[in-house]
C-alpha positions in Angstrom: 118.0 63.5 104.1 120.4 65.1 101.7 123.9 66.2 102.1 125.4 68.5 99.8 129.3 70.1 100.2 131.1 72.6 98.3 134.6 74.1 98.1 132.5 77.4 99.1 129.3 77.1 101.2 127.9 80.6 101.9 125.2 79.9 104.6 124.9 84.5 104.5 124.5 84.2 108.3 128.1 86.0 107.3 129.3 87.2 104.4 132.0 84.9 104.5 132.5 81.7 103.4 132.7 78.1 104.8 135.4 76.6 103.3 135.1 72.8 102.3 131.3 73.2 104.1 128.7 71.0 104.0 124.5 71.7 104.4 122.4 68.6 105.4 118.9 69.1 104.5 115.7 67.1 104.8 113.8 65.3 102.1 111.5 69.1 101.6 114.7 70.8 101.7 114.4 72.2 105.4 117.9 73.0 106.9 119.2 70.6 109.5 122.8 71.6 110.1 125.5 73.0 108.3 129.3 72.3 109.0 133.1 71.9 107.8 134.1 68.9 105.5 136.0 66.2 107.5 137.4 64.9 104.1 135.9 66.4 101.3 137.0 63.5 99.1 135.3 61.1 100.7 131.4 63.6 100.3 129.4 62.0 97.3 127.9 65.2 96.1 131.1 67.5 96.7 130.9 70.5 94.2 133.5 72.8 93.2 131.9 75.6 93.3 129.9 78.1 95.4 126.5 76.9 97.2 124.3 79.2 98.6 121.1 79.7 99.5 118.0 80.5 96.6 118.2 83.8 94.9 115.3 86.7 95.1 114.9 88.7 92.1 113.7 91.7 93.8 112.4 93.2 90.7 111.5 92.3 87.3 108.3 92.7 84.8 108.1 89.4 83.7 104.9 90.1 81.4 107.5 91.9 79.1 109.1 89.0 78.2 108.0 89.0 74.7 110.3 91.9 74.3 112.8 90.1 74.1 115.5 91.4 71.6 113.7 94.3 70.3 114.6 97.1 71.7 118.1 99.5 70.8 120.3 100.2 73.2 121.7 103.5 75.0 118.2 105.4 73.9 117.5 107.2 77.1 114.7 107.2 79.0 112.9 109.1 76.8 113.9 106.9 74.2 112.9 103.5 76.0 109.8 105.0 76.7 109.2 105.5 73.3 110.0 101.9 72.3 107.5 100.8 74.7 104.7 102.5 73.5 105.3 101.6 69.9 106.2 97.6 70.4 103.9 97.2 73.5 101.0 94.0 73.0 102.8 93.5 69.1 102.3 89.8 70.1 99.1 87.7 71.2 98.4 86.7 74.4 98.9 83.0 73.8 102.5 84.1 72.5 102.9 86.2 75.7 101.8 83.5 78.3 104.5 81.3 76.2 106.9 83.6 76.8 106.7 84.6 80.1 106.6 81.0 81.1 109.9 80.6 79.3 111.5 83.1 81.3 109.7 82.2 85.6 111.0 78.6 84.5 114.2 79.7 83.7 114.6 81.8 86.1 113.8 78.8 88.8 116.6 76.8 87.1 118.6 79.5 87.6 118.2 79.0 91.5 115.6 82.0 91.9 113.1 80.8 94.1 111.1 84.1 95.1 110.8 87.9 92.9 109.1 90.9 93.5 107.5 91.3 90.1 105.8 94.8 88.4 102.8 93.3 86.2 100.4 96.0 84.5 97.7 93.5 83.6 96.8 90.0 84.0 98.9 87.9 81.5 101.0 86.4 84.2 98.6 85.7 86.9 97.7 82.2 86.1 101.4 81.0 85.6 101.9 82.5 88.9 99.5 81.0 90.1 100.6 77.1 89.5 104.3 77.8 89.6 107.0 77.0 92.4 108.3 80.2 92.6 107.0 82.7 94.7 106.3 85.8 93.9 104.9 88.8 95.0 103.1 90.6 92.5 103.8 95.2 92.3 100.0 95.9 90.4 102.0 99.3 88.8 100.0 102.2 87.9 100.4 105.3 85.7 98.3 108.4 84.9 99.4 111.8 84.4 96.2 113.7 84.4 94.9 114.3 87.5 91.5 113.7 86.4 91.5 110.7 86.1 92.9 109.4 89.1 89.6 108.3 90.5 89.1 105.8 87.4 92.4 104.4 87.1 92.3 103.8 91.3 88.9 101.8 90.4 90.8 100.1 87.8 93.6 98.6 89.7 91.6 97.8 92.7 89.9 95.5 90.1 92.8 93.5 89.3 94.0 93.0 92.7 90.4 91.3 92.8 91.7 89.3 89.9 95.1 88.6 91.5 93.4 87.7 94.5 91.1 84.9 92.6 94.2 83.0 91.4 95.4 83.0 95.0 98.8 85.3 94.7 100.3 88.1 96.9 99.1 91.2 95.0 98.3 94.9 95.8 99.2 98.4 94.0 101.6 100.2 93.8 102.7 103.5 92.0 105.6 103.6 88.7 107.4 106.7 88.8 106.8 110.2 89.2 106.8 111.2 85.8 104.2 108.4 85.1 101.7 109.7 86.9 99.8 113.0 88.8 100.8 113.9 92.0 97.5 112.9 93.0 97.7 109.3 91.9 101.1 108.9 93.5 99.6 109.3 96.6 96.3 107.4 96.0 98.2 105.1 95.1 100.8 104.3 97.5 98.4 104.9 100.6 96.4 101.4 99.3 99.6 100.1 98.0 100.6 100.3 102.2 97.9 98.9 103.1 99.5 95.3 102.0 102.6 95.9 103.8 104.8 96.5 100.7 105.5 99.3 98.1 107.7 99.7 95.3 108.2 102.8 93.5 111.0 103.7 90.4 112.9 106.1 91.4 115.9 108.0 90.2 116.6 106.1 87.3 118.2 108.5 85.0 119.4 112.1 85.1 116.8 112.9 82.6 114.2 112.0 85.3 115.6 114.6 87.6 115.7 116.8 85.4 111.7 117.1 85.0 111.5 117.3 88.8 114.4 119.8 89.4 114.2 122.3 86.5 111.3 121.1 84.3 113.7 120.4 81.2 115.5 117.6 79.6 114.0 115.0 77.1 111.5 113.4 79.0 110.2 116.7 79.6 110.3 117.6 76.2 108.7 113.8 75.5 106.0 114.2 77.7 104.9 117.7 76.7 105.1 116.7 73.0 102.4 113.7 73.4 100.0 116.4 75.3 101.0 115.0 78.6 100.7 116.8 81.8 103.9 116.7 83.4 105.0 116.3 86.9 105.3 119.7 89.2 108.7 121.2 89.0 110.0 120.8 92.7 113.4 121.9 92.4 114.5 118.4 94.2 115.0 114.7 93.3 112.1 112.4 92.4 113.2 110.8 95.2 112.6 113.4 97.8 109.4 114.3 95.4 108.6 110.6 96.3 108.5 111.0 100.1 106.7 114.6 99.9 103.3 112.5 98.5 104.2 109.8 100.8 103.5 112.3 103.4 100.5 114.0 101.8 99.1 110.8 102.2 99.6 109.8 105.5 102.3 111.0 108.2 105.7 109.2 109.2 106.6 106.7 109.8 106.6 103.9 107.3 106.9 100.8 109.1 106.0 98.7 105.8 108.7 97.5 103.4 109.8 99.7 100.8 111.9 99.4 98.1 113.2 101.9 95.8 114.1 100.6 92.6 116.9 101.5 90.4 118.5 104.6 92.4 121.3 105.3 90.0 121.4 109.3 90.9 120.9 108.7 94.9 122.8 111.4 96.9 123.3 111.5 101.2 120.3 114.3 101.1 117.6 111.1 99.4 119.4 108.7 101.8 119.3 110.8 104.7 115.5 111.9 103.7 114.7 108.2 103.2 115.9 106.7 106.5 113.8 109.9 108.5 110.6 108.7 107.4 111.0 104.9 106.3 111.7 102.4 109.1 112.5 99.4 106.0 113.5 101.1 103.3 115.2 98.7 100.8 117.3 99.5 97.2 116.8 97.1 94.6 119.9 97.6 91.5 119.1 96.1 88.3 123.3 97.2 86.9 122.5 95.3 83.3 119.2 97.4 82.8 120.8 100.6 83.5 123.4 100.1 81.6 121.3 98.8 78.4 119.5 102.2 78.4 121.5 105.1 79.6 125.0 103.3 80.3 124.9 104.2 84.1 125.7 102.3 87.5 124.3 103.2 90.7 126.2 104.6 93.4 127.1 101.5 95.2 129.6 103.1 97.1 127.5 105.3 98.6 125.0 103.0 99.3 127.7 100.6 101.2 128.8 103.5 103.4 124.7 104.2 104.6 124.5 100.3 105.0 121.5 100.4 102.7 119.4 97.2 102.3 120.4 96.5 98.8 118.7 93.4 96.6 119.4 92.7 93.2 117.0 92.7 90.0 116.8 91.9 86.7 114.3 94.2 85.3 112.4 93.0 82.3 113.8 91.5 78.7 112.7 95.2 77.2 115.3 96.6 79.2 117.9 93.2 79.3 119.4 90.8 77.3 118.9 88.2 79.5 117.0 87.6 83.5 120.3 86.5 84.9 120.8 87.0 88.9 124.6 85.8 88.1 125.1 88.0 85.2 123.5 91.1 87.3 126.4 90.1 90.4 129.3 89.8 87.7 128.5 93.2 86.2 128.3 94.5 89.7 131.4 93.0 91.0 133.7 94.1 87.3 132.1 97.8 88.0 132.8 97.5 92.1 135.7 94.8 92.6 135.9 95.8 96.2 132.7 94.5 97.2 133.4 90.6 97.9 130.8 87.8 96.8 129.5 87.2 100.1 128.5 90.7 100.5 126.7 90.2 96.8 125.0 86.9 97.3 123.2 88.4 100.6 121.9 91.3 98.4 120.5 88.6 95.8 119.2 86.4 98.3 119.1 87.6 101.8 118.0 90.8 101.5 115.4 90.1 98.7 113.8 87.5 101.4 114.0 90.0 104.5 112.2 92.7 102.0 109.7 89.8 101.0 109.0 89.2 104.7 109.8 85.4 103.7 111.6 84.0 106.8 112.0 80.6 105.1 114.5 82.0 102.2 117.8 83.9 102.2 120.0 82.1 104.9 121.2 78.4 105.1 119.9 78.3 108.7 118.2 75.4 110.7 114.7 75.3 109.9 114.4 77.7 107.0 114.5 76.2 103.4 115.7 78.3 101.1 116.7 75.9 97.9 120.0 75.6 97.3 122.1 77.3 94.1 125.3 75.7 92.7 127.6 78.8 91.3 130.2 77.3 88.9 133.5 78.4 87.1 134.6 80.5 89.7 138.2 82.0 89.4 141.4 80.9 91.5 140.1 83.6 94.4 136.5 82.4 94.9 135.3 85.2 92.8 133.1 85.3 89.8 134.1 84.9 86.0 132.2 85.4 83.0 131.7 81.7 82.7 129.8 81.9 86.1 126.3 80.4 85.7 124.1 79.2 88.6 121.7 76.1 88.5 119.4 74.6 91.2 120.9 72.0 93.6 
């Protein structure tokens, strides 16, 4: 058995604290009991601090970790996009495996003991595959021509067959609407469902709404100047573009999990359209991405006030500087200093687990075992610094 007290101990079956708390778990980590410090002096692992249960990064593309450090800043979408296609597979696979690696056992150092994670090929099956973490793996699609929506369904339904071989949660699921044909979107998610789980990019930049709601803007202009077919001109969001080939595909309503990443130009009329048709829909923020390309937040607020499900993600070191849960909830609580750290740890780890469907994470609770991460320099208030950093307890 193992006993481990902190000046904080946020169990996140509240979002407040247990002051001077203690969690005893047993030797695999399973939850016995947790409780309040009869002298905290006198506890030989006492840490002053924040515990809390394991983080979930509820979305990242780990694959792209070779990325790291090559891309500008504040491009745009349009502009991103273009640095993808230009410094996408510049390295070998060996180098990319390494690299990846790097970043999953990092990431479990970091205290992140589950993700959601996009992959587009292979590269990080086997690493999967042998690691601690768990992961479910987002087999992400794209294809703009209608045409060929047939062949690239074939070719996805292949690598699930490779996911499946190394033993991992995999299944497909679409990118973003103006990746891909209105046909493949809903090809797409209708297998993608079939798992339980979707994820779908979705009103990540103005410039995306844009091309749905005027057919105009740079990626418009992008996508037209590469020969590109381009998405139908709706006259609303990508979001509510989203749901319309949900539907074509099969009626309301969605009892799987769903989770809508990025959201940075939601609006009550997505929300309100989301909640009609989606009995789980989750949010999933990744604050330092946005900000590293078009140097927007999502509306948080907003997002409070509909008591959304949010989770918290990294993205991928193309889009980041780092794959920091810690750094994601300091940027997040400088931008939005009214939402306390409670609140912010059960988006990085509760939420993340109940859109995972993993029980055993997100709540110091008897019976679960959810790991246990040690937040450090916190300020005279129990909040976060810029010194924070988490490591596994």
């Amino acid at each position: 058995m193992r006993r481990i007290a902190a000046k904080y101990l946020y169990t996140l079956t509240s979002t407040e604290p247990v002051v001077n708390g203690f969690v005893e778990l047993e030797d695999d980590g399973t939850v016995i009991r947790t409780g309040v410090c009869a002298d905290p002096a006198a506890e030989p692992f006492f840490y002053d601090g924040a515990v809390a249960p394991g983080f979930v990064n509820a979305h990242c593309h780990v694959e792209l970790s070779y990325m790291k450090g090559l891309f500008r800043k504040g491009t745009g979408m349009a502009g991103f996009i273009d640095q993808i296609n230009e410094l996408r597979d510049t390295k070998s696979l060996e180098e990319k495996v390494c690299d990846l690696t790097v970043a999953m056992d990092s990431l479990w150092e970091q205290g992140v003991v589950a993700m959601a994670d996009i992959s587009n090929c292979d590269d990080s099956f086997a690493v999967k595959a042998r690691h601690p973490m768990y992961t479910r793996t987002f087999l992400e699609v794209f294809g703009t021509e209608p045409e060929d929506c047939g062949a690239v369904m074939d070719g996805v339904r292949k690598l699930k067959k490779v996911a499946d071989s190394f033993g991992i949660d995999a299944a497909p699921t679409p990118h973003a609407c103006y990746t891909m044909s209105p046909e493949l979107v809903t090809a797409v998610s209708v297998e993608g469902l079939k798992s339980g789980f979707l994820s779908f990019h979705s009103e990540e930049t103005e410039e995306e709404e844009e091309m749905l709601k005027s057919g105009s803007g740079k990626m418009w202009e992008n996508r037209k100047r590469a020969g590109m077919s381009v998405p139908p001109v709706t006259g609303k969001s990508s979001l509510l573009y989203f749901i319309d080939r949900l539907l074509a595909g099969r009626p309301a309503p969605f009892d799987e999990h769903i989770l809508l990443v990025h959201e940075c130009c939601m609006d009550q009329e997505g929300i309100d359209a989301a909640k009609a048709v989606m009995n789980h829909p989750f949010v999933a923020v990744c604050p330092l991405s946005n900000l590293f390309i078009h140097n927007v937040l999502p509306p948080i607020g907003l997002m409070r006030r509909n008591a959304l499900k949010i989770c918290v993600g990294t993205d991928s070191l193309s889009s980041n500087d780092d794959l920091n849960i810690v750094d994601e909830l300091y940027c997040l609580q400088r931008n939005f200093p009214e939402v306390p750290l409670g609140e912010l740890l059960t988006w990085a780890s509760r939420n993340g687990a109940e859109f995972l469907a993993k029980p055993e994470f997100g709540a110091l609770e008897p019976g679960r075992r959810p790991g246990l991460v040690l937040i450090d320099h916190l300020d005279v208030d129990g909040r976060l610094t810029a010194a924070s950093k988490s490591r596994r307890l």
